[in-house]
C-alpha positions in Angstrom: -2.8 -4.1 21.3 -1.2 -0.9 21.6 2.5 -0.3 21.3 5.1 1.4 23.8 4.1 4.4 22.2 0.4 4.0 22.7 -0.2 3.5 19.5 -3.0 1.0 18.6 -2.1 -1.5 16.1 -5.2 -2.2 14.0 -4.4 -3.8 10.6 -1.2 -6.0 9.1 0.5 -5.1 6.1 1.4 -8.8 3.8 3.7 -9.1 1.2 2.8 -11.9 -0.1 5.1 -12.5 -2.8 8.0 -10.3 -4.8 7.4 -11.8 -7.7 6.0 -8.6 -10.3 4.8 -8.3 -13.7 6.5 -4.9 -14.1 9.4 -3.2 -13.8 9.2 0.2 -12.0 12.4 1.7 -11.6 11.4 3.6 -8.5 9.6 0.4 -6.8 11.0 0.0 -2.9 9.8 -3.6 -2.8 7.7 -2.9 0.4 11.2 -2.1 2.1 12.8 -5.5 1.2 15.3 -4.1 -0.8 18.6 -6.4 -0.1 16.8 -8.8 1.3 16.0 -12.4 -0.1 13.2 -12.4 -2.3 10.3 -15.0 -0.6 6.5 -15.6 -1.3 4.0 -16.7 1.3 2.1 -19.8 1.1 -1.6 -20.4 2.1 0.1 -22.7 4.7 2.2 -19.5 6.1 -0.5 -17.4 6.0 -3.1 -19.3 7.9 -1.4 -18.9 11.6 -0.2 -15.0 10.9 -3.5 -14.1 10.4 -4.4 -16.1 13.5 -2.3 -14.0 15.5 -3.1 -11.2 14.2 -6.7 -11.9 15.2 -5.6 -12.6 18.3 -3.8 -9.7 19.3 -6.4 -7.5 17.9 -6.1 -6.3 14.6 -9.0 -6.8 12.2 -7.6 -5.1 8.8 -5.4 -7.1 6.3 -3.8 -5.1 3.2 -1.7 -7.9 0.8 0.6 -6.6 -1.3 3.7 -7.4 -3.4 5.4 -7.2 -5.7 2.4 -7.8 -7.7 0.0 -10.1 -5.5 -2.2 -11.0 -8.4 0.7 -13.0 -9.9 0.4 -15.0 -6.5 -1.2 -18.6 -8.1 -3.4 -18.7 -5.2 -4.5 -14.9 -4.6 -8.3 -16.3 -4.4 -8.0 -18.8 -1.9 -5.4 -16.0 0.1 -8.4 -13.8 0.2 -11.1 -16.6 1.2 -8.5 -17.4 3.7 -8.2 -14.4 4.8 -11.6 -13.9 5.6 -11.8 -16.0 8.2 -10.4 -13.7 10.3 -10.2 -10.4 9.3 -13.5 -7.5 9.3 -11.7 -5.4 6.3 -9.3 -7.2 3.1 -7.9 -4.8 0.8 -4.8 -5.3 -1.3 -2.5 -2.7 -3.8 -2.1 -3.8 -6.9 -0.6 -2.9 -10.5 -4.3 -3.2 -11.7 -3.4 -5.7 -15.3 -4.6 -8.8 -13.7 -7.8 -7.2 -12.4 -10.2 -7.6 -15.2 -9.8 -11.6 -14.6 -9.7 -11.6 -11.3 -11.7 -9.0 -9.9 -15.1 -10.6 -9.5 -13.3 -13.9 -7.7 -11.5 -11.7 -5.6 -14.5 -9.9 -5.0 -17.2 -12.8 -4.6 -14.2 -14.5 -2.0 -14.3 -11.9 0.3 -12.1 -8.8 -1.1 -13.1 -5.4 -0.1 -11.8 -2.8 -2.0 -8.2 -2.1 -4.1 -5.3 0.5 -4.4 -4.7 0.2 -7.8 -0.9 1.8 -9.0 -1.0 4.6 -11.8 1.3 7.5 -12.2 0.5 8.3 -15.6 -2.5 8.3 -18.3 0.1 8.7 -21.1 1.3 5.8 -22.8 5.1 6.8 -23.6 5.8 7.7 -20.0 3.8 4.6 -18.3 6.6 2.3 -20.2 9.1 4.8 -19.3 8.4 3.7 -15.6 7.0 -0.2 -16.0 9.1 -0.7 -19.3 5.4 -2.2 -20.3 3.0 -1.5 -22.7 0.3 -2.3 -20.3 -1.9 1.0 -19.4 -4.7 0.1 -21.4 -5.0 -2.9 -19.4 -5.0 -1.0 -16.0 -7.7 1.4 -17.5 -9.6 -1.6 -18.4 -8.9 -3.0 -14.2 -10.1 0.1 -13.0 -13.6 -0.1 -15.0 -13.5 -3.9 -13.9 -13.5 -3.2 -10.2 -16.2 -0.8 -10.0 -18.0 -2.7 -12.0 -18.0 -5.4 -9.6 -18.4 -3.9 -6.9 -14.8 -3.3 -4.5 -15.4 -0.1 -3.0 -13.4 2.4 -2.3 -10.8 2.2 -5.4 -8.2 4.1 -4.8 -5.9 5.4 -8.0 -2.0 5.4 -6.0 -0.3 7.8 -8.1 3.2 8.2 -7.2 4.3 12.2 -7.8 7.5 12.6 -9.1 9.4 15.6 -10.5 9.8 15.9 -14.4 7.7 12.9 -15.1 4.3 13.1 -14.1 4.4 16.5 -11.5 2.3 18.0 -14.6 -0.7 15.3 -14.8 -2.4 15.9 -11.2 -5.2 17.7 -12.9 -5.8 14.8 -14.8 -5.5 12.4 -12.8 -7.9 14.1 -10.6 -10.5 13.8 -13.5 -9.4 10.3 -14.3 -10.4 9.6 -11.3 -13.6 11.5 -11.0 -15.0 9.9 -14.2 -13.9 6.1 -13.0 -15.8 6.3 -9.7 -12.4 6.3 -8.0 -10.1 8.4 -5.4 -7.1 9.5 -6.6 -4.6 9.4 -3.9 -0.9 11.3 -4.6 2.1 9.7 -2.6 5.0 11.3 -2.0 8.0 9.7 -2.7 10.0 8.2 0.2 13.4 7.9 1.2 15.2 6.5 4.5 17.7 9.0 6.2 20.4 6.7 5.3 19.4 6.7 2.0 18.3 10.5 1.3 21.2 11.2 -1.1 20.4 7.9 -3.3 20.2 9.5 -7.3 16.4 8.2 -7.5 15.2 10.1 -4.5 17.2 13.3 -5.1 16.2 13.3 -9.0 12.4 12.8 -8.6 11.2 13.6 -5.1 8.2 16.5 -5.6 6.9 17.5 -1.9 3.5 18.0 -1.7 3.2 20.8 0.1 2.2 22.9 -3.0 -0.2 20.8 -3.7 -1.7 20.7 -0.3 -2.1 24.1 -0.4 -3.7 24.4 -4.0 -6.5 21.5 -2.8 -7.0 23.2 0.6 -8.1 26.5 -1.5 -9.8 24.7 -4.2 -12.2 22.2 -2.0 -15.3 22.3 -0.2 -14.4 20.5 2.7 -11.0 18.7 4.1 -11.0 15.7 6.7 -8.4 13.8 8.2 -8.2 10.5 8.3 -7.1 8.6 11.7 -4.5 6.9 9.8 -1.2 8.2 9.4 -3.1 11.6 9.8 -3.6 12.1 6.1 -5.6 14.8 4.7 -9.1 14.2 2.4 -9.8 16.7 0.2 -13.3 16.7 -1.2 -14.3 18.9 -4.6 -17.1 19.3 -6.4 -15.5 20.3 -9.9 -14.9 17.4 -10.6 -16.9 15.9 -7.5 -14.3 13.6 -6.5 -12.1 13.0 -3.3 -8.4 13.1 -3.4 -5.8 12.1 -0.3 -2.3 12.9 0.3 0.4 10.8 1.8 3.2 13.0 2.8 5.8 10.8 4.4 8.9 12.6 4.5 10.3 14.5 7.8 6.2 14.0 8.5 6.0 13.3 12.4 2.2 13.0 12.1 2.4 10.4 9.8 4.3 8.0 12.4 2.4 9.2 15.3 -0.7 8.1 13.8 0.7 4.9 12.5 -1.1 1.7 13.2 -0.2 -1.0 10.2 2.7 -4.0 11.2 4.3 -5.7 7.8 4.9 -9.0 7.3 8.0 -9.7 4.5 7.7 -12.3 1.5 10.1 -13.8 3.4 8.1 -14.3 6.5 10.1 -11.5 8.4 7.9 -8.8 11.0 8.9 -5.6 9.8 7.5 -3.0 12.2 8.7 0.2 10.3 8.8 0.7 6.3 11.9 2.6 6.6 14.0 0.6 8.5 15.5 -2.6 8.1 17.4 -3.3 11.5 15.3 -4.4 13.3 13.2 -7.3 11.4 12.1 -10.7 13.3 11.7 -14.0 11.2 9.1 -16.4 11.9 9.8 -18.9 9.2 11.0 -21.2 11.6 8.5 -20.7 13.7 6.0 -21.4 11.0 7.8 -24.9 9.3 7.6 -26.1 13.3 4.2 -25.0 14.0 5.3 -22.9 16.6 3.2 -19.9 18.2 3.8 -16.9 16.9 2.7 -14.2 19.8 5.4 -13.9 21.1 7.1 -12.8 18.2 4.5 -10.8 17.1 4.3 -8.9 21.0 8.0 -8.7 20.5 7.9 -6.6 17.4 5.0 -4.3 17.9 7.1 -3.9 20.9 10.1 -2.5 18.9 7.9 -0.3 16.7 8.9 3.4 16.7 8.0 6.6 15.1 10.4 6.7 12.3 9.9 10.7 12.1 9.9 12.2 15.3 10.2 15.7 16.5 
């Protein structure tokens, strides 16, 4: 199903619960910030997936909060199977070494695992954990068993880890992994807020010094984001550039779904969200609702 701006929605976005076992001071909670905190159950998610199916979108991304901290993350992703060709979820990484090969063998396809840092002082500068080891060890666990691609999300911010790319990008290399660098984000209401203004780092610099440095660039269909493959290390590395980036809504194809069991058609915004909680408790169709807010998605960025 395409939206009023033609553009085809392909895959749903599911926070599944806001429940975390970290503390990130710069974490936007998937854009639920203000809202009450929820978590999906296997009973929720069984008719939005439905739907989803129904109008056309065969891509499922769960995510948090933490969604490993979600009792029944297995059975979500067996569940989720049933209806969906590609099931990926973002994750902090420290549960993966005991779930990994459950999620795996239950259907999971591959994993965004979070990691700004490789030093230890500044990882619980962010989390307030002592916990990196622990994500190293999730990393090796997932190739190990198999999820493919693994993606390294590796928020860029000014003053904290704006002078680890480089080694990130060899983490990454040596892990079997793709390091992708996100920008930080901020709504236009919220552009002044002290986190933003203190830590934002565009990526334009960067952009440039990958474009010189690799052997070839592609562009992905989503969001328009650019690939950049090297051979020293021989690794890949993607950039999500959000801010002010017009191609990055035009090429937009993911709905969200809240904790809280609210459509969110836009990251950014939060005024124009439709609950289907009641619609679930009473076993009530959900098209409509779903139709209804693909219907009010809108580039957030335009020209």
């Amino acid at each position: 199903m395409k939206d009023r701006f033609g553009r085809e929605i392909t895959n749903i976005r599911i926070s599944i619960t806001q429940r975390c076992n970290l503390e990130c001071f710069y974490c936007h909670e998937e854009g639920e910030n203000g809202l009450n905190k929820g978590v999906l159950s296997l009973e929720d998610l069984e008719p939005i997936l439905k739907t989803a199916e129904k109008l056309g979108m065969s891509k499922v991304k769960f995510s948090g909060g933490e969604p490993l901290v979600h009792p029944d993350i297995v059975e979500i992703i067996s569940l989720a199977n049933d209806y969906m060709d590609e099931i990926s979820l973002t994750t902090n990484g420290i549960l993966l070494p005991e779930l990994a090969e459950q999620l795996k063998n239950a259907g999971l396809d591959r994993v965004n695992i979070s990691l700004d840092t490789l030093d230890k002082e500044t990882y619980e500068r962010l989390t307030y954990y002592d916990k990196l080891d622990k994500v190293k060890e999730g990393i090796r666990k997932a190739v190990d068993t198999g999820l493919f691609p693994i993606k390294i999300n590796m928020l860029l911010m000014a003053g904290i880890n704006d002078d680890e790319v480089e080694d990130m990008i060899e983490f990454s290399a040596s892990s079997g992994a793709i390091l992708q660098v996100i920008e930080m984000t901020s709504s236009v209401e919220n552009i002044d807020e002290d986190t933003f203004s203190k830590y934002h780092k565009p990526l334009g610099e960067l952009a440039k010094e990958l474009e010189d440095r690799a052997i070839e660039v592609k562009e992905r269909k989503m969001h328009s984001r650019k690939k950049y493959f090297l051979d020293e290390p021989e690794t890949q590395v993607e950039l999500v550039r959000t801010m002010h980036n017009t191609q990055f809504c035009d090429n937009c194809t993911r709905l969200r779904v809240t904790s809280t069991a609210e459509l969110k058609p836009c990251l950014l915004r939060t005024d124009n969200h439709i609950s289907i909680r009641e619609d679930i408790d009473k076993g009530s169709p959900l098209k409509e609702k779903f139709i209804e807010a693909i219907y009010n998605r809108e580039p957030y960025w335009r020209d």
